[in-house]
C-alpha positions in Angstrom: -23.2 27.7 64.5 -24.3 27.4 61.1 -26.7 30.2 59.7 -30.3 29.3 58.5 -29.9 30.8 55.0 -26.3 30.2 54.4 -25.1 27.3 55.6 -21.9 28.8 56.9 -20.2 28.7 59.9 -20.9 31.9 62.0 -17.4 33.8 62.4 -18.8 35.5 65.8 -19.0 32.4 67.5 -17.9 32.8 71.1 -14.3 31.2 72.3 -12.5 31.3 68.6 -8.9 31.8 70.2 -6.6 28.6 69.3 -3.5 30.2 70.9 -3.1 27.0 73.5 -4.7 24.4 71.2 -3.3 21.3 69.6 -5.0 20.2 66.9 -4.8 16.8 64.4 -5.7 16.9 60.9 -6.5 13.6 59.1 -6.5 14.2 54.8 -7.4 11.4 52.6 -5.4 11.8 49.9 -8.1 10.2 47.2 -9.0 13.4 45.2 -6.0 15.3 46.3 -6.6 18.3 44.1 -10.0 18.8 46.3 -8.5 17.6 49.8 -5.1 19.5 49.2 -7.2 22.6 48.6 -9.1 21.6 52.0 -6.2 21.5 53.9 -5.0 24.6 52.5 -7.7 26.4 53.8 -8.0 24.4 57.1 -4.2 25.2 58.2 -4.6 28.9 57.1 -7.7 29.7 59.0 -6.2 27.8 62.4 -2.9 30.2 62.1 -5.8 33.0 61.8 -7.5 32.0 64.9 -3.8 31.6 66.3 -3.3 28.1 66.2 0.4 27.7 66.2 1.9 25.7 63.4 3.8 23.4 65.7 0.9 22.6 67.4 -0.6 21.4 64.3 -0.1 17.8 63.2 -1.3 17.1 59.8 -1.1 13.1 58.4 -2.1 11.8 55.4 -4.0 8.7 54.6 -5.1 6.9 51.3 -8.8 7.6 51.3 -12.0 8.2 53.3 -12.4 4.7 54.8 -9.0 5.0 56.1 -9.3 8.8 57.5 -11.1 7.3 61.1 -8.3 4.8 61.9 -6.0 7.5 61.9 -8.3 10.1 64.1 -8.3 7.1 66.5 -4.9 6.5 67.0 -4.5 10.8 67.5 -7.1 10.5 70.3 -5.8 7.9 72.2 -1.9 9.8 72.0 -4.7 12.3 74.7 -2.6 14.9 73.4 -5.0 16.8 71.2 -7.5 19.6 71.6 -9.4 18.6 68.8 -9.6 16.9 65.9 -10.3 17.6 61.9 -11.1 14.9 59.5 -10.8 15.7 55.6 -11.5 13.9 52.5 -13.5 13.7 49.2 -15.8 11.4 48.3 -17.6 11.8 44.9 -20.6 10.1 43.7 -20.0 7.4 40.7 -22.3 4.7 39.5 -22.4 2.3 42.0 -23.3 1.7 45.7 -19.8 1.8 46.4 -20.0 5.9 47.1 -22.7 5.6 49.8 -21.1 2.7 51.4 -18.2 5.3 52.1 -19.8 8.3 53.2 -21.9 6.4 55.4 -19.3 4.3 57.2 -16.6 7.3 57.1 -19.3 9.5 58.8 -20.6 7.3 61.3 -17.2 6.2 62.1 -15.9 9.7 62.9 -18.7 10.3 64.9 -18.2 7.3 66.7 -14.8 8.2 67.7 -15.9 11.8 68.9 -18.2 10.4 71.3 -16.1 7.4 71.8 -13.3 9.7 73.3 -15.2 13.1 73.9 -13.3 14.9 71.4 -14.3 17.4 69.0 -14.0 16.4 65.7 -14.6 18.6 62.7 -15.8 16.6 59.5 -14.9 18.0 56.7 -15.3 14.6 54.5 -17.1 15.9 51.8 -19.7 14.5 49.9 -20.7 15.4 46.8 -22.7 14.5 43.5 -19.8 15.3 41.1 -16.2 17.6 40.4 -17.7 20.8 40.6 -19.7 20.5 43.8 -16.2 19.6 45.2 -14.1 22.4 44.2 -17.3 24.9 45.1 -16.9 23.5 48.7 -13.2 22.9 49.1 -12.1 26.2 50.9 -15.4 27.3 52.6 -15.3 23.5 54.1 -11.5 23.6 55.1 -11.9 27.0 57.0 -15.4 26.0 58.9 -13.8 22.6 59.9 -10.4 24.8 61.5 -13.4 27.3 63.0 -15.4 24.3 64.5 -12.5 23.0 65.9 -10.8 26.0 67.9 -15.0 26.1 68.8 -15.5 23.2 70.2 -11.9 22.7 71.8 -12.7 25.9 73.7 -16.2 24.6 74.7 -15.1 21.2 75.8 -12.4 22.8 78.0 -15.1 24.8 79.4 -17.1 22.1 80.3 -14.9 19.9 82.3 
């Protein structure tokens, strides 16, 4: 849950144990610096909330548009708890930036729904550089805490 003022994750959610989860990490790799420092933070908060790190399958894709094929193919192996989708996509002068986020977004969601499984975007999009590196480790850390979440709630509910 995501607190009114801060727009941060809430820590005391209920159900943050990832002890029996696997989880699937997507990275674009366009703006590595940013989405290297996302997965940093991801993979280091999921071995906090006890995630092992053989349960953790991170892969690598070339950008944003690319990062939903990929989260596909993990949900249909129907071997994952959950999944985590990260990139960077940075505003520049043409449409081309908004053409991204949207279909990245919509796509991920799409695939959630698709196959009822959590999916933690953490594609983000911002107006420049310094917006990115301001959001780079608090994003990486919520994604790995909405994850372990939502794999806990789903398993719950069925």
């Amino acid at each position: 849950m995501f607190g009114a003022n801060q727009g941060h994750y809430d820590p005391q959610a209920p159900e943050m144990d990832g002890q029996k989860l696997r989880i699937g990490i997507v990275q674009a790799r366009f703006n590595a610096d940013i989405t290297n420092a996302l997965a940093a933070a991801c993979k280091a908060e999921l071995a906090e909330l006890g995630v092992q790190q053989k349960n953790v399958v991170h892969v690598q894709v070339p950008g944003a548009l690319e990062v939903p094929v990929a989260l596909q193919a993990m949900a249909e192996q129907e071997q994952f708890d959950a999944l985590i989708a990260l990139g960077c996509i940075i505003r520049g002068e043409t449409y081309h930036f908004e053409l991204v986020a949207n279909e990245s977004g919509a796509s991920v969601s799409r695939i959630g729904l698709d196959y009822q499984m959590p999916i933690a975007n953490a594609i983000l999009t911002t107006e420049n550089l310094e917006q990115a590196v301001a959001r780079q480790t608090d994003k990486g850390r919520d994604a790995a805490r909405v994850a372990v979440e939502m794999a806990n709630l789903m398993e719950q509910l069925r």
